[in-house]
C-alpha positions in Angstrom: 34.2 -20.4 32.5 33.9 -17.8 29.6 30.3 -17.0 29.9 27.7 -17.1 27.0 29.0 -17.0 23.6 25.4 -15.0 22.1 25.0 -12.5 24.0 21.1 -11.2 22.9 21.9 -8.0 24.9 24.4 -6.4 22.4 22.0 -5.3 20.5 20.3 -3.4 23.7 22.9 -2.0 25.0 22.1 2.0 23.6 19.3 4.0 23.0 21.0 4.4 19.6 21.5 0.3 18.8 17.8 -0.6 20.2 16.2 2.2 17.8 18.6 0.8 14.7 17.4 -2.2 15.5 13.7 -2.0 16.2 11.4 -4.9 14.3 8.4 -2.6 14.6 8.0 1.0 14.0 5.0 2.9 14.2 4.8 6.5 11.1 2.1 9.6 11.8 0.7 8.5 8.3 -0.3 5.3 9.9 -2.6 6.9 12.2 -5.9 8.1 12.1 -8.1 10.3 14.6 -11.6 9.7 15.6 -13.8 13.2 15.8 -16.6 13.5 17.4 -18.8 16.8 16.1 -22.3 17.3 18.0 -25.3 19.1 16.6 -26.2 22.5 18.2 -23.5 23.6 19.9 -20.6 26.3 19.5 -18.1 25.3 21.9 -16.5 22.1 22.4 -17.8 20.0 25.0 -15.7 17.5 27.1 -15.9 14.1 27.1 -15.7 13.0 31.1 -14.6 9.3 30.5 -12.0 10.5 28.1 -10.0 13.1 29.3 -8.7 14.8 26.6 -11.4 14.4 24.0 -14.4 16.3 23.2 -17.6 17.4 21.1 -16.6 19.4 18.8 -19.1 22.1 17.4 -18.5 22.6 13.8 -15.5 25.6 14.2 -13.6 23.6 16.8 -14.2 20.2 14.4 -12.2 22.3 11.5 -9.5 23.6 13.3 -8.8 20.3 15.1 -8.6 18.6 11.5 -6.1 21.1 10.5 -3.9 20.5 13.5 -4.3 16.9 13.0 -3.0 17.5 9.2 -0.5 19.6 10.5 1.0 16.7 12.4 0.9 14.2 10.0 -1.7 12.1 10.8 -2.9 9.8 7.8 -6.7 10.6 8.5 -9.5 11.5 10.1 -12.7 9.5 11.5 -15.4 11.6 11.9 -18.8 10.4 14.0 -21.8 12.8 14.1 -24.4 13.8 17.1 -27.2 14.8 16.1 -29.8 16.7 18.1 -32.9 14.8 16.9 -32.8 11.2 16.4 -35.7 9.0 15.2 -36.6 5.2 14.6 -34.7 4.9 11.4 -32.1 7.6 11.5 -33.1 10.1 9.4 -30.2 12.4 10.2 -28.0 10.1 8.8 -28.9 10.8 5.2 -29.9 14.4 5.4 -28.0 16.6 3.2 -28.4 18.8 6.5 -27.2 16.1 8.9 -24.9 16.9 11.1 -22.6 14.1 10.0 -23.0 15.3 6.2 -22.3 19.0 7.1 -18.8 18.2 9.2 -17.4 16.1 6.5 -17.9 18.7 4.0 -16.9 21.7 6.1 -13.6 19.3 6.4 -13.1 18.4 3.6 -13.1 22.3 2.3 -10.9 22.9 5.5 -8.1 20.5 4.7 -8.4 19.4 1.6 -6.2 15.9 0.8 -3.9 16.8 3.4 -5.8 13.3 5.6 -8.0 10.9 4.2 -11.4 11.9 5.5 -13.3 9.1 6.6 -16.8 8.8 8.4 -18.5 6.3 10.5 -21.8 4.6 8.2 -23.7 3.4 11.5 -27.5 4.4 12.4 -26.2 4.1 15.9 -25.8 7.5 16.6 -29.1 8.6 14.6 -31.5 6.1 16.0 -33.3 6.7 19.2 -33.1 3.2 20.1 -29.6 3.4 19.7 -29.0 0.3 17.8 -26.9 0.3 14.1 -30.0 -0.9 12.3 -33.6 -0.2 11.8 -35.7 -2.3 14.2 -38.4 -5.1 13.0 -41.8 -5.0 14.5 -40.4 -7.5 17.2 -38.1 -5.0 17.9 -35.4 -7.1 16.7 -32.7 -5.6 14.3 -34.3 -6.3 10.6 -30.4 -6.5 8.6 -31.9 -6.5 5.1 -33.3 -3.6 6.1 -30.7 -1.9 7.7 -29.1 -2.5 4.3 -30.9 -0.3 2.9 -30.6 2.5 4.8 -27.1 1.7 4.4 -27.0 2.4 0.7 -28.7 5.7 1.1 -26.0 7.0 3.9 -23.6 5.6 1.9 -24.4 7.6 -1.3 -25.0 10.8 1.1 -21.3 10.8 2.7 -19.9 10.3 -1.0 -21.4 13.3 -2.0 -20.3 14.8 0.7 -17.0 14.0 0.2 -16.1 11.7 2.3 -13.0 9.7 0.8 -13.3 6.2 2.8 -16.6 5.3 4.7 -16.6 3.2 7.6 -18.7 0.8 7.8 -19.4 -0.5 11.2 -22.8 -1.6 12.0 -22.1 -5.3 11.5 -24.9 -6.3 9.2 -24.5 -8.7 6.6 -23.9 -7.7 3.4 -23.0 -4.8 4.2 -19.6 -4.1 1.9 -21.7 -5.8 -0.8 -24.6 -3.9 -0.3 -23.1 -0.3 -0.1 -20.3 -0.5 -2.9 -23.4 -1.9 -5.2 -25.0 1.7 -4.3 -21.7 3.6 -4.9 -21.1 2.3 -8.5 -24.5 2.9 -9.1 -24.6 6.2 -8.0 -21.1 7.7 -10.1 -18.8 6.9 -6.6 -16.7 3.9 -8.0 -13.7 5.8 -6.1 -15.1 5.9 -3.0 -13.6 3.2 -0.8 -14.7 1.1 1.8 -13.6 0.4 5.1 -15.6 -2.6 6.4 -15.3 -3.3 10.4 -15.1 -6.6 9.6 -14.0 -8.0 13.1 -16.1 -6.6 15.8 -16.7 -7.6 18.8 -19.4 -7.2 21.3 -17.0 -5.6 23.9 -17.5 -4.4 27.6 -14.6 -1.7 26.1 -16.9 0.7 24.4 -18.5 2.3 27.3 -16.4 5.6 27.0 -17.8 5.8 23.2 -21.5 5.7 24.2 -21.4 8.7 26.5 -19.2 10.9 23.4 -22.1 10.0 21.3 -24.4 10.2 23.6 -26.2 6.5 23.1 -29.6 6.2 23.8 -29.0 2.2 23.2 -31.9 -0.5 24.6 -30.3 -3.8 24.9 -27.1 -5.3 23.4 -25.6 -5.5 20.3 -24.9 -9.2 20.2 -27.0 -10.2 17.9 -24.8 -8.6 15.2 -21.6 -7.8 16.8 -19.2 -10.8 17.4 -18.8 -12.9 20.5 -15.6 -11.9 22.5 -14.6 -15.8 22.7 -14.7 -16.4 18.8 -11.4 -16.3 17.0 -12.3 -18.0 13.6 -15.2 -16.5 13.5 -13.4 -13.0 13.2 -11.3 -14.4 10.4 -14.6 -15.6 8.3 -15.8 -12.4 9.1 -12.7 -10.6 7.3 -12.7 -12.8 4.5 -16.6 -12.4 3.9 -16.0 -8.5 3.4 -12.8 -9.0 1.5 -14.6 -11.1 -0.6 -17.7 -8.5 -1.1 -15.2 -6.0 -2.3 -14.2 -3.8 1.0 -10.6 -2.1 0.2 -9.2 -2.6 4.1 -11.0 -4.4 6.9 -10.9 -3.7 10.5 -10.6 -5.3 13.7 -12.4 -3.9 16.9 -11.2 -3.2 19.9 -7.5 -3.6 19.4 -6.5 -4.5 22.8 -8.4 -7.7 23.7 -8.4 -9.4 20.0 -4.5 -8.7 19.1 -4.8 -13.0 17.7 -7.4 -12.0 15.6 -5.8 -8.8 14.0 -2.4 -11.0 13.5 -4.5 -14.1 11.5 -5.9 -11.3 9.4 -2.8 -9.5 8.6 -1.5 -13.4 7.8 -3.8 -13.8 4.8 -5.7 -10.7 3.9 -5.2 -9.3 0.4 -6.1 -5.9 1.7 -4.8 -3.9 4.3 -5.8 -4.4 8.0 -6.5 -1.5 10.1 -7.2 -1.9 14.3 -9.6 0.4 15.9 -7.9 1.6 19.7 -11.4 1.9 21.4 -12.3 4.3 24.3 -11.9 2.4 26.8 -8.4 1.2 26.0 -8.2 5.0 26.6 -9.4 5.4 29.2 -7.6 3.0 30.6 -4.8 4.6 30.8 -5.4 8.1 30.8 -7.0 6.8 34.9 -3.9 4.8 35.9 -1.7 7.7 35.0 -3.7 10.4 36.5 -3.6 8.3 39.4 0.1 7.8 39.2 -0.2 4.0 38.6 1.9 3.7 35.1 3.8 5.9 33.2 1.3 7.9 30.6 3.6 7.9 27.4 5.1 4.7 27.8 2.3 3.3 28.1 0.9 5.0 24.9 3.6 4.2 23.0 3.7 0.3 23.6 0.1 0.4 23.6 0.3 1.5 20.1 3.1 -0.3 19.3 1.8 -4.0 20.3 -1.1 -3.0 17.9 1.4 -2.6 14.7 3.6 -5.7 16.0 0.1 -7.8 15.7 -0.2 -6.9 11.9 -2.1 -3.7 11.9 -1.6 -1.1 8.7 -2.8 1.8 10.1 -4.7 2.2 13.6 -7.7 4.5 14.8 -6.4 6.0 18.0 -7.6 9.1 20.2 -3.5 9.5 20.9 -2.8 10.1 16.9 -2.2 13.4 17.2 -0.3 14.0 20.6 1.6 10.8 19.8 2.3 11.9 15.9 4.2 14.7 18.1 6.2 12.4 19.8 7.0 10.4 16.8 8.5 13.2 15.1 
């Protein structure tokens, strides 16, 4: 007997081979970094379901951009706190909203060294906590939602946001807010539309950094974890209304869908890494369970072999490190 003629495991036999010959590779430029900046406060504060990340205040916010430019990171997601919320967000459009303030002070910190991008929801605004304006059933009203949406829309261009993300799940929504932007003198804004997401158990970690003051659910608008086609309509639907990448959220549990939208979009395809995919790990390697940056690293990885572009990850910046 001579034993197998292909031999699969020549080409892991180094360090040195396996990285020459690696299908999938993961750049800094391909990852962006989710901010958090709370109104009123001048320290950061800690986020106790995920260790590592905080509220910034406003100084912390810019010097945390710059370090994330610094490291290479392709931009940066910024999500506002306000201190006052109210039935139909009003903070969201203020020139003096919190959101509005953070993207300019970073913007003026860093420049075009990242793409700075920021989150067009009324979540965090509302003090029902949902991503639209309610109905007088208390159900959420989408057409007018949409119009709230235009006005945020217009407010973070001005601003100076470069990419706004567009993640409350109404319909229309792509349509509705690049309508307002060409209206309004910001043809070269772009839009980001979360085409792709999904009612998940996996935000929980998210809702105490912002501190939600949700009522219910969010399945009336958010996508049902078992529908797969459904996510592909939806990406196809804001393609079609003019969004310049799409999004598919969580990551983790909807890797088929991300894959059939990287298979036909025309656009890129980004995948959000949600909190609780972070926390996750962060609690099985503090308790010794798994190896921490192993299990980063192929967390991230498995996201980019599915089809993603880029990916919204709490790790961008500690794992842009690595990477270099």
């Amino acid at each position: 007997m001579t034993g197998p003629s292909i031999r699969p495991r020549r080409l892991r036999a180094t360090p040195a081979m396996r990285r020459l010959v690696a299908e999938t590779r993961v750049h800094p430029a391909e990852l962006v970094l989710p901010m958090f900046v709370r109104e009123g406060i001048r320290e950061p504060v800690p986020i106790s379901s995920m260790p590592g990340v905080v509220n910034h205040s406003l100084d912390s916010l810019r010097r945390a951009a710059v370090e994330a430019a610094e490291a290479g990171v392709g931009g940066v997601m910024l999500f506002g706190i306000p201190e006052h919320k109210d039935a139909i967000g009003s903070g969201a459009t203020a020139d003096d909203g919190i959101l509005n303030l953070a993207t300019r002070a970073v913007v003026a910190e860093v420049g075009d060294a990242v793409v700075v991008q920021t989150d067009l929801c009324l979540d965090e605004f509302t003090d029902h906590g949902h991503c639209g304006v309610l109905a007088a059933d208390g159900s959420v009203d989408n057409d007018a939602s949409l119009l709230r949406y235009r006005d945020m829309g217009v407010a973070q261009a001005a601003a100076g946001s470069q990419l706004l993300g567009l993640s409350g799940m109404m319909d229309g929504q792509v349509a509705a807010v690049r309508d307002a932007l060409d209206s309004n003198s910001f043809a070269g804004t772009a839009i980001l539309g979360y085409a792709a997401k999904y009612a998940s158990a996996f935000y929980g970690p998210f809702r105490e950094a912002v501190d939600s003051s949700l009522v219910g659910d969010r399945r009336t608008y958010q996508l049902d974890a078992g529908n797969r086609r459904e996510g592909l309509r939806e990406v196809l639907l804001d393609v079609e209304e003019g969004a310049d990448i799409v999004m598919v959220k969580p990551a983790m549990s909807f890797l088929d869908v991300l894959a059939d939208a990287a298979a036909v979009s025309p656009v890129p395809v980004w995948a959000y890494q949600v909190s609780g995919e972070y926390a996750m790990i962060e609690a099985a390697a503090a308790n010794g369970w798994i190896d921490r940056r192993r299990a980063v690293e192929e967390s991230v990885v498995s996201i980019k072999r599915a089809g993603a572009d880029a990916i919204l990850s709490y790790w961008a910046v500690e794992l842009a490190g690595w990477l270099r």
